[in-house]
DRENTORKOL-3810 file (N, C-alpha, C; in nm, 4 decimals):
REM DRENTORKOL-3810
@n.u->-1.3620; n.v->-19.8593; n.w->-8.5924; ca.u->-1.3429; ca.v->-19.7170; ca.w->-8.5780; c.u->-1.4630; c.v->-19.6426; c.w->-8.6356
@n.u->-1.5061; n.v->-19.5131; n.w->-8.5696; ca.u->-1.5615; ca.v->-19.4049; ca.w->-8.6059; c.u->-1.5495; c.v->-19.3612; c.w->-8.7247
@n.u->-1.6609; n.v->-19.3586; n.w->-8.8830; ca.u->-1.5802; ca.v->-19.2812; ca.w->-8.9851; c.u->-1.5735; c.v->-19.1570; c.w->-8.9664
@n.u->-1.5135; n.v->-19.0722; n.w->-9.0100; ca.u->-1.4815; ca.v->-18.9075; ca.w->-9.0204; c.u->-1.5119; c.v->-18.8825; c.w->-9.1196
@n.u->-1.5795; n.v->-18.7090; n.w->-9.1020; ca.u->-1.6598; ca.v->-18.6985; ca.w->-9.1986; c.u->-1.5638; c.v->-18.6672; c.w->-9.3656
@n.u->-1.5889; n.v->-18.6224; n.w->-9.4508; ca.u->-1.5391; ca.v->-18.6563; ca.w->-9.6123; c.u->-1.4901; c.v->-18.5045; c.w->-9.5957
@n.u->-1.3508; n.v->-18.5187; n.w->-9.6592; ca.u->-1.3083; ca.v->-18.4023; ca.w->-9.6406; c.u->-1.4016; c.v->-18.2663; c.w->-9.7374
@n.u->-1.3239; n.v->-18.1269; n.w->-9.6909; ca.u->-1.3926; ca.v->-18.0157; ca.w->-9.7523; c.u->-1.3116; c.v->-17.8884; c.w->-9.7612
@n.u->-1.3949; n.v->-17.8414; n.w->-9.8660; ca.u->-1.2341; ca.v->-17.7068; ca.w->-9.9345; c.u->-1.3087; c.v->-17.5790; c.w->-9.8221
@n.u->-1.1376; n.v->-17.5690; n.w->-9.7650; ca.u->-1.1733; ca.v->-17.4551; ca.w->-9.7139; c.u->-1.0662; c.v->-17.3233; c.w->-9.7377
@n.u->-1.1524; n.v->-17.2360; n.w->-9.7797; ca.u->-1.0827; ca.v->-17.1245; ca.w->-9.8409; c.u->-0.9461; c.v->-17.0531; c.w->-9.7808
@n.u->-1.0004; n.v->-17.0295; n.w->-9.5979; ca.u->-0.9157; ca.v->-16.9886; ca.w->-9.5829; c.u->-0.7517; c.v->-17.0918; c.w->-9.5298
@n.u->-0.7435; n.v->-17.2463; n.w->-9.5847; ca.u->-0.6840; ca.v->-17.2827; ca.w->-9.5878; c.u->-0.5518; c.v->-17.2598; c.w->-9.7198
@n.u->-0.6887; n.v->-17.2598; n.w->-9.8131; ca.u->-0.6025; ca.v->-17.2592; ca.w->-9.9106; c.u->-0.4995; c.v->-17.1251; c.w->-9.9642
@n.u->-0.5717; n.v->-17.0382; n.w->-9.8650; ca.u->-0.4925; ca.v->-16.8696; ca.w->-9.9032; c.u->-0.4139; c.v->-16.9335; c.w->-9.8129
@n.u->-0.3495; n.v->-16.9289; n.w->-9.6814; ca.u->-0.2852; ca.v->-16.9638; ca.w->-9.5843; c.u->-0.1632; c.v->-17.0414; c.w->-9.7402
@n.u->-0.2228; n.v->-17.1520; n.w->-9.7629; ca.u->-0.0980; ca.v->-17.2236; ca.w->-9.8494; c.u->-0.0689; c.v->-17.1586; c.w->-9.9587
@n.u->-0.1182; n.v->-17.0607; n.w->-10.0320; ca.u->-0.0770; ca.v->-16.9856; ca.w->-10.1103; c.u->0.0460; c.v->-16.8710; c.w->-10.0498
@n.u->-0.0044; n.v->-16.8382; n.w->-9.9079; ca.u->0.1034; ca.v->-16.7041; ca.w->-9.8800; c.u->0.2373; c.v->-16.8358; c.w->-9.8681
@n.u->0.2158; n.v->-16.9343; n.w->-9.7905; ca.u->0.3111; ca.v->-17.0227; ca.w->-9.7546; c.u->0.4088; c.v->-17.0607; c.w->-9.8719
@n.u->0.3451; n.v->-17.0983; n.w->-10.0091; ca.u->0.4549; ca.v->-17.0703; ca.w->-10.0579; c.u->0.5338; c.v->-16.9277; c.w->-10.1359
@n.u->0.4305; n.v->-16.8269; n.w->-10.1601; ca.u->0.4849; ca.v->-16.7112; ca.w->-10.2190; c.u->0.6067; c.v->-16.6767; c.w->-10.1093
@n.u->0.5839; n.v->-16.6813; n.w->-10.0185; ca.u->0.6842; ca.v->-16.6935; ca.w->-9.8863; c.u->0.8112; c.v->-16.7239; c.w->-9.8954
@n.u->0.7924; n.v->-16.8562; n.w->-9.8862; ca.u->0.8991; ca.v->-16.9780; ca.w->-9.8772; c.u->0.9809; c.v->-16.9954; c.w->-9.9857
@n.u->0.9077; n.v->-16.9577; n.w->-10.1423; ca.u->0.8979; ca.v->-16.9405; ca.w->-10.2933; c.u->1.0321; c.v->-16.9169; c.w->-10.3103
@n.u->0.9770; n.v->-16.7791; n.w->-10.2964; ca.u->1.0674; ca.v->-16.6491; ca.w->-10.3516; c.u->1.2153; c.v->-16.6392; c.w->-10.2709
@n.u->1.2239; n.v->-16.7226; n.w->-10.1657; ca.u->1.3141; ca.v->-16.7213; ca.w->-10.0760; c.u->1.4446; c.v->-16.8203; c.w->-10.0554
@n.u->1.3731; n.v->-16.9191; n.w->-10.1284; ca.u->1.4555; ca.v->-17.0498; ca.w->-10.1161; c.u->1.4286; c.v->-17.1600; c.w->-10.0217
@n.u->1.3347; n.v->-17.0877; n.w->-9.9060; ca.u->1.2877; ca.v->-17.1983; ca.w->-9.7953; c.u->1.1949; c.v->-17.2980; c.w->-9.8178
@n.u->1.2330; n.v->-17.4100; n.w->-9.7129; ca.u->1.1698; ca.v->-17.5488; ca.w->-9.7176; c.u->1.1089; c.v->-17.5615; c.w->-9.6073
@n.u->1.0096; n.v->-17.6048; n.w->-9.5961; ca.u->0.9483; ca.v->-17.6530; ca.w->-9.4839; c.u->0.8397; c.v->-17.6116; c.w->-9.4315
@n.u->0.8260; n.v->-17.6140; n.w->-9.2763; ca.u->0.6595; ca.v->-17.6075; ca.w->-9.2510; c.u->0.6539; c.v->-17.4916; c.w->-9.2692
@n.u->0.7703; n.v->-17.3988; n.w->-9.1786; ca.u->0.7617; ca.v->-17.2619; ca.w->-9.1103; c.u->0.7862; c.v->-17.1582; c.w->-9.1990
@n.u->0.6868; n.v->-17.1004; n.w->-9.2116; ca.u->0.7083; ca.v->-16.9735; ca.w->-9.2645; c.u->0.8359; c.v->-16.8903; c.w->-9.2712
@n.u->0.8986; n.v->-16.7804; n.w->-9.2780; ca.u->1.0416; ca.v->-16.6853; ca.w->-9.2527; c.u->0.9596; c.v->-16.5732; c.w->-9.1753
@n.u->0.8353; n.v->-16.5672; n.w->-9.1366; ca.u->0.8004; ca.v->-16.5066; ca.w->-9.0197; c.u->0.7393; c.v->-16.5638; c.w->-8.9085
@n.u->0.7971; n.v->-16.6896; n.w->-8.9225; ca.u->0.8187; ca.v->-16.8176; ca.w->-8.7990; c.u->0.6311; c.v->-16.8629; c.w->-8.8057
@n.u->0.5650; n.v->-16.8313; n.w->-8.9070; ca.u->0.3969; ca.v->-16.8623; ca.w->-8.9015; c.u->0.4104; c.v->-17.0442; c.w->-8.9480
@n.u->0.3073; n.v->-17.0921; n.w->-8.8528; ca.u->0.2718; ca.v->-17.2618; ca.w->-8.8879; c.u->0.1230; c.v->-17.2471; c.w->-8.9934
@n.u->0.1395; n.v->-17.3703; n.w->-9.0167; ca.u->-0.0353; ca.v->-17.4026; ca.w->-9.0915; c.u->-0.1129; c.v->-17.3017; c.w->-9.0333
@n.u->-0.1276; n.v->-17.3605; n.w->-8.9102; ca.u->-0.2514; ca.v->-17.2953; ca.w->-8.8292; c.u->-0.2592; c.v->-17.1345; c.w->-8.8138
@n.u->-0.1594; n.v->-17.0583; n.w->-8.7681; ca.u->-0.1493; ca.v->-16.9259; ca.w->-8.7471; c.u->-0.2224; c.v->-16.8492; c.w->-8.9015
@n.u->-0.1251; n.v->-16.9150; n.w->-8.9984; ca.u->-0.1480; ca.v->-16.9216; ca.w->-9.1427; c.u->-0.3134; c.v->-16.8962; c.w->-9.2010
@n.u->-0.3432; n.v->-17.0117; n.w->-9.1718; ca.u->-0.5029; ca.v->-17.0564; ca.w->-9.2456; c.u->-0.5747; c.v->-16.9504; c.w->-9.1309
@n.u->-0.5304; n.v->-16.9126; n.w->-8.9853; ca.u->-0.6776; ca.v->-16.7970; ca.w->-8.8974; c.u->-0.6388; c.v->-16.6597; c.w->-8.9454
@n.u->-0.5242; n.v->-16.6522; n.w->-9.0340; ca.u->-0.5593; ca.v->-16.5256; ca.w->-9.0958; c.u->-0.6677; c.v->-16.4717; c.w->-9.1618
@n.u->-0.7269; n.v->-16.5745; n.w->-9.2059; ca.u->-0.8465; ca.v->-16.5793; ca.w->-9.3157; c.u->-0.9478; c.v->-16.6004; c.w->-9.2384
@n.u->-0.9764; n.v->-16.6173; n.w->-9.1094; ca.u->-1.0866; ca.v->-16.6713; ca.w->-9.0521; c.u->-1.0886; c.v->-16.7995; c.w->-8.9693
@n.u->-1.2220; n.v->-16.8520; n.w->-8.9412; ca.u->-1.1767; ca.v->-16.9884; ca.w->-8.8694; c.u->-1.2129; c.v->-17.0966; c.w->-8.9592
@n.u->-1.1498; n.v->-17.2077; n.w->-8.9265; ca.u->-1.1570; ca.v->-17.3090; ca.w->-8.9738; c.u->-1.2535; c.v->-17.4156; c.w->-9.0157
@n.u->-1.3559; n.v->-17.3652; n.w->-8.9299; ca.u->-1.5258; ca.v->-17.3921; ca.w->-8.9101; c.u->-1.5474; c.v->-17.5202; c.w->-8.8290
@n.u->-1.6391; n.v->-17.5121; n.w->-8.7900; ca.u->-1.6783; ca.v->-17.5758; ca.w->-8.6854; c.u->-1.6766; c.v->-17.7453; c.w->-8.6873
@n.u->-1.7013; n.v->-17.7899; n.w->-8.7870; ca.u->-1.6551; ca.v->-17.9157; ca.w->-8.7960; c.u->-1.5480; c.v->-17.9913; c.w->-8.8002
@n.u->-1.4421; n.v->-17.8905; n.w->-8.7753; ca.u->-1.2846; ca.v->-17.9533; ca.w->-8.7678; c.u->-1.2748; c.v->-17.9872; c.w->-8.6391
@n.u->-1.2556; n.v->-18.0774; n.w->-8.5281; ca.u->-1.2036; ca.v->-18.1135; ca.w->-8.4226; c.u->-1.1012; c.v->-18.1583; c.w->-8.4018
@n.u->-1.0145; n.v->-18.1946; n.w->-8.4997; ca.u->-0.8959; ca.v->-18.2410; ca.w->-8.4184; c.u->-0.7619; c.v->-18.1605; c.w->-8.4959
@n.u->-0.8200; n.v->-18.0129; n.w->-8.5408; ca.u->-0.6947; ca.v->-17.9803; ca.w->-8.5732; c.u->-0.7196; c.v->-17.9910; c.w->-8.7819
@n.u->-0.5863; n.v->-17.9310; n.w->-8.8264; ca.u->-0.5534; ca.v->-17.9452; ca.w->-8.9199; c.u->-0.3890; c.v->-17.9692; c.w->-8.9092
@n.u->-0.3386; n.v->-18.0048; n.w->-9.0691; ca.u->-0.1944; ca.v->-18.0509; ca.w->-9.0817; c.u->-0.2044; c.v->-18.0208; c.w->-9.2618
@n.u->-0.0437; n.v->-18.0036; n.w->-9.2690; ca.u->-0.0382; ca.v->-17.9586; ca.w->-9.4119; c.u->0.0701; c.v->-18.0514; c.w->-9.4774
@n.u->0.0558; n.v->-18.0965; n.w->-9.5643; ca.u->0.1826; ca.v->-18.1533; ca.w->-9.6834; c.u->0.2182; c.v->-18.1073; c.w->-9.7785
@n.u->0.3241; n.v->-18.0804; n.w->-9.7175; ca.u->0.4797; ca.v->-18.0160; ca.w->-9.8790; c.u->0.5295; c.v->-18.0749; c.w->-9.9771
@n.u->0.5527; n.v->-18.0470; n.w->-10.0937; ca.u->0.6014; ca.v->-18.1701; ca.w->-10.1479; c.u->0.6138; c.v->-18.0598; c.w->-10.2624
@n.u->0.7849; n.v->-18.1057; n.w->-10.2953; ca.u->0.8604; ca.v->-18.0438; ca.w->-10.3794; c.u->0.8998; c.v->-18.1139; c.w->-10.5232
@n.u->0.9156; n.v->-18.0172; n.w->-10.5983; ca.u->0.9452; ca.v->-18.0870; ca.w->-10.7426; c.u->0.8774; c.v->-18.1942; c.w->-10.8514
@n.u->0.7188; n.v->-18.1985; n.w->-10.7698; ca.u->0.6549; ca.v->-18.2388; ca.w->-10.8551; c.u->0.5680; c.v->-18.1163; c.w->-10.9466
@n.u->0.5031; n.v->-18.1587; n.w->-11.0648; ca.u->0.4561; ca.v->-18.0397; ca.w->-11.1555; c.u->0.3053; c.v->-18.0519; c.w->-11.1277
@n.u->0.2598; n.v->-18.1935; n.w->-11.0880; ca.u->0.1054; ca.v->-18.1800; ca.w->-11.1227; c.u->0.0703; c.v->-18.2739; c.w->-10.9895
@n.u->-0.0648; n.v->-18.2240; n.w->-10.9745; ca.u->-0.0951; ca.v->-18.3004; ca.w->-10.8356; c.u->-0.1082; c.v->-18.4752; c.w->-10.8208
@n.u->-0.1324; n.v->-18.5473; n.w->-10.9459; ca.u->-0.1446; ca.v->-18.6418; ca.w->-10.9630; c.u->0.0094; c.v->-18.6877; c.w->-10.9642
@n.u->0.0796; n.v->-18.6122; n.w->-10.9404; ca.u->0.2212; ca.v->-18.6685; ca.w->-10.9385; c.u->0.3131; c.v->-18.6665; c.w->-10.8224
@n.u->0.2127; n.v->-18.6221; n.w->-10.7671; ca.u->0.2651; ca.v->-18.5561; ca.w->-10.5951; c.u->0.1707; c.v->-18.7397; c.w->-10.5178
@n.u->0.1088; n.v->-18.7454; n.w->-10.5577; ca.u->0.0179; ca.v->-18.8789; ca.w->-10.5249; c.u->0.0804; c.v->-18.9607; c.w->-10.5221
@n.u->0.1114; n.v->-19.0139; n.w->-10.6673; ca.u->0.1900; ca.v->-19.1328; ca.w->-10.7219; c.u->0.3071; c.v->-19.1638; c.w->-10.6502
END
């Protein structure tokens, strides 16, 4: 296989997952969809685009009730 290139922080992903959970948070909801029916994607082009080196898309992981990211891993 082809390697792909090393991942990279992109800002307006990470606001996208910030509204996603102040959202979802404050509400009690689980899951991908927003409570104004918004996905990842709709989400993260609020902020802009995704930049040009993404081709096949993006995808997001939830993960509840852990405290620290190294524990969301494990």
């Amino acid at each position: 296989m082809e390697p792909v290139h090393a991942l990279e922080w992109r800002d307006g992903l990470a606001l996208g997952c910030q509204d996603h959970c102040n959202d979802t948070g404050s509400k009690g909801i689980i899951g991908h969809t927003g409570s104004d029916d918004s996905t990842n994607k709709i989400r993260s082009q609020r902020y802009g685009s995704l930049g040009s080196k993404l081709k096949s898309g993006s995808a997001e992981n939830i993960s509840y009730g852990y405290k620290t990211p190294e524990s969301i891993i494990m």
